[in-house]
NUVODO-446884 format. One record per residue (C-alpha): residue in one letter; x, y, z; chain. Coordinates in steps of 0.05 Angstrom, whole numbers, plus 5000, padded with zeros to 4 digits. Last residue first. Example, Ala and Ser with C-alpha at 12.3 -4.5 7.8 and 13.67 -1.06 7.14 Angstrom:
<recs>
+------+------+------+------+-------+
: lomi :    u :    v :    w : vexmi :
+------+------+------+------+-------+
:    s : 5273 : 4979 : 5143 :     A :
:    a : 5246 : 4910 : 5156 :     A :
+------+------+------+------+-------+
</recs>
This chain:
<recs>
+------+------+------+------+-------+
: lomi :    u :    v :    w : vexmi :
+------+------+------+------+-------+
:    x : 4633 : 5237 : 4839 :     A :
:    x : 4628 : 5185 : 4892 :     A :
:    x : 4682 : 5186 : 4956 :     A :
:    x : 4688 : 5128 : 4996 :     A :
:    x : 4716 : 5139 : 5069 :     A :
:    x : 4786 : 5130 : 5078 :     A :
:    x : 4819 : 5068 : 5105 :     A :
:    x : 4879 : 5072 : 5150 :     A :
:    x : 4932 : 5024 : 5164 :     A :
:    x : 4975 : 5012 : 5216 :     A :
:    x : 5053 : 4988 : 5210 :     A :
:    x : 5117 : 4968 : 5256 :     A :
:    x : 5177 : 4937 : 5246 :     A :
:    x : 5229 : 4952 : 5311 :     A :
:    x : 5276 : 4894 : 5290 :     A :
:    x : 5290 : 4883 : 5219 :     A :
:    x : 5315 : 4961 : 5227 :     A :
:    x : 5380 : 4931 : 5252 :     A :
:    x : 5388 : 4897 : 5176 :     A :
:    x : 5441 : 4845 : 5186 :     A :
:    x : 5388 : 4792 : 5203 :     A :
:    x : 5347 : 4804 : 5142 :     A :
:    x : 5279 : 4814 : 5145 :     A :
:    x : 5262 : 4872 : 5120 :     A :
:    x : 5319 : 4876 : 5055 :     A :
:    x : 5288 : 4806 : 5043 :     A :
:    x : 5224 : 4829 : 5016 :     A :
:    x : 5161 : 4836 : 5069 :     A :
:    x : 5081 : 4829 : 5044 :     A :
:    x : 5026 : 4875 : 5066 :     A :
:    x : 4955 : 4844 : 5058 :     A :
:    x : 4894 : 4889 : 5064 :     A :
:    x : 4817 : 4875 : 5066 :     A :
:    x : 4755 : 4902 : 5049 :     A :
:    x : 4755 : 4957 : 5002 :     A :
:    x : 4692 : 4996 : 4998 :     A :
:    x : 4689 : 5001 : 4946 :     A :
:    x : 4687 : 4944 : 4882 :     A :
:    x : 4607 : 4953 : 4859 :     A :
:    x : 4632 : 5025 : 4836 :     A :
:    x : 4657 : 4986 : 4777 :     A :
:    x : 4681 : 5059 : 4751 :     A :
:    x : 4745 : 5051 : 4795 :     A :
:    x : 4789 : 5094 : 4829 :     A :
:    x : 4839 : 5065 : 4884 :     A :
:    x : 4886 : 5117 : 4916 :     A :
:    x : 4947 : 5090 : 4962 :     A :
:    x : 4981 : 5141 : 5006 :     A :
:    x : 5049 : 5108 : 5036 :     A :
:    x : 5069 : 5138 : 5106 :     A :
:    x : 5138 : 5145 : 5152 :     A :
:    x : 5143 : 5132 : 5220 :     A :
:    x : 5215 : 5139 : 5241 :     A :
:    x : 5277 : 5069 : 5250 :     A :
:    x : 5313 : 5094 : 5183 :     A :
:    x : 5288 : 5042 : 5133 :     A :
:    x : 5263 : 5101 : 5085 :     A :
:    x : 5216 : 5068 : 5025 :     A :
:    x : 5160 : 5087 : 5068 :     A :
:    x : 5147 : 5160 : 5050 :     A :
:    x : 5113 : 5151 : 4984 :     A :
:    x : 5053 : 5198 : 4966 :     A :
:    x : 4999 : 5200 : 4912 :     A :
:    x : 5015 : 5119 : 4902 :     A :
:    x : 4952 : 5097 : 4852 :     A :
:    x : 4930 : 5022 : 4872 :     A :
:    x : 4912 : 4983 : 4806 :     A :
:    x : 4851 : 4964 : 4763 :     A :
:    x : 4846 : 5016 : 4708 :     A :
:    x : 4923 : 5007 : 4699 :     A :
:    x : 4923 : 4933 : 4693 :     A :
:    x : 4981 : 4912 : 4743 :     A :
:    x : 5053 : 4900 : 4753 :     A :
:    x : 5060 : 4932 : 4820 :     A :
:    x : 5012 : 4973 : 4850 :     A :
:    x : 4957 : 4927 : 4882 :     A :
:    x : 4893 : 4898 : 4871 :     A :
:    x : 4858 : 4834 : 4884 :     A :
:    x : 4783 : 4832 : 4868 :     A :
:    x : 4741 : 4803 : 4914 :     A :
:    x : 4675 : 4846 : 4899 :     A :
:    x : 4684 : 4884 : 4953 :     A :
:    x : 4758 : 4905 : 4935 :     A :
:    x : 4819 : 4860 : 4957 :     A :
:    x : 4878 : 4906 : 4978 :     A :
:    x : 4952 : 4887 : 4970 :     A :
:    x : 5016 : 4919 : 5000 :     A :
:    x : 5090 : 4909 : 4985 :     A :
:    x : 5092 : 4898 : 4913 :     A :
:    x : 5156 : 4928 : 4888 :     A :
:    x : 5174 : 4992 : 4857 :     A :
:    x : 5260 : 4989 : 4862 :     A :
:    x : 5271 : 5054 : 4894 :     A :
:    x : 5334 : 5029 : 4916 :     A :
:    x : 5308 : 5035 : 4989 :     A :
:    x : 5242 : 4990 : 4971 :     A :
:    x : 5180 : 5031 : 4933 :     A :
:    x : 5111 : 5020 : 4943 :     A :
:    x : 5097 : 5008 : 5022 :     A :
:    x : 5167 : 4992 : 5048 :     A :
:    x : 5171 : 4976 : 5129 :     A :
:    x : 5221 : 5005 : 5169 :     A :
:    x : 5164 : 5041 : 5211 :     A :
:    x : 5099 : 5049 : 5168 :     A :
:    x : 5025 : 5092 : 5165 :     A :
:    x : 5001 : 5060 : 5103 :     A :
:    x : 4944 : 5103 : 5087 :     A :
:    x : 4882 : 5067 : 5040 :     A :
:    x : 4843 : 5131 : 4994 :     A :
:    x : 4786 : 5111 : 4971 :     A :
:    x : 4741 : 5127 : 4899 :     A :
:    x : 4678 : 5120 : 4864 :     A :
:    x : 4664 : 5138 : 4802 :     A :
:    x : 4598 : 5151 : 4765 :     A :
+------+------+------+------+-------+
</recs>
């Protein structure tokens, strides 16, 4: 059996999976259920965020959105439980004008078993 949940990141000059140079970076975190830490960047493949569609690498002031898959066969890890977004420099910089409308939700799928 696998289980598996699809996490949106709904963003506004905020990167999600990829920065504007398309650098892949790790931007957002989940922990699963059983307080595993996974994410896209630099991780085991069978335990690692899938990106199935990346709008927020755009720093251009509209809401964009990231969709993150997690599969696992540990069907002990869904739901997940928390998120953790992180900013890079490009963000927060002072120069940046989009530093200063940042804005994010996210939104948690249901579980799916097959």
């Amino acid at each position: 059996m696998t289980g598996r949940q699809n996490i949106t990141f709904h963003c506004k000059n905020l990167h999600a999976s990829r920065n504007s140079h398309q650098s892949m970076k790790k931007f957002v975190k989940v922990l699963t259920s059983d307080d595993m830490e996974i994410h896209t960047h630099k991780h085991h493949p069978k335990n690692k965020l899938t990106v199935l569609e990346d709008g927020c690498s755009q720093m251009d002031g509209q809401w964009h959105k990231t969709v993150f898959q997690y599969s696992s066969s540990s069907i002990e890890r869904l739901p997940i439980q928390d998120v953790a977004v992180f900013f890079d420099k490009e963000q927060m910089t002072k120069d940046n004008k989009a530093n200063k409308d940042l804005e994010f939700a996210i939104e948690l799928g249901p579980v799916c078993f097959s």
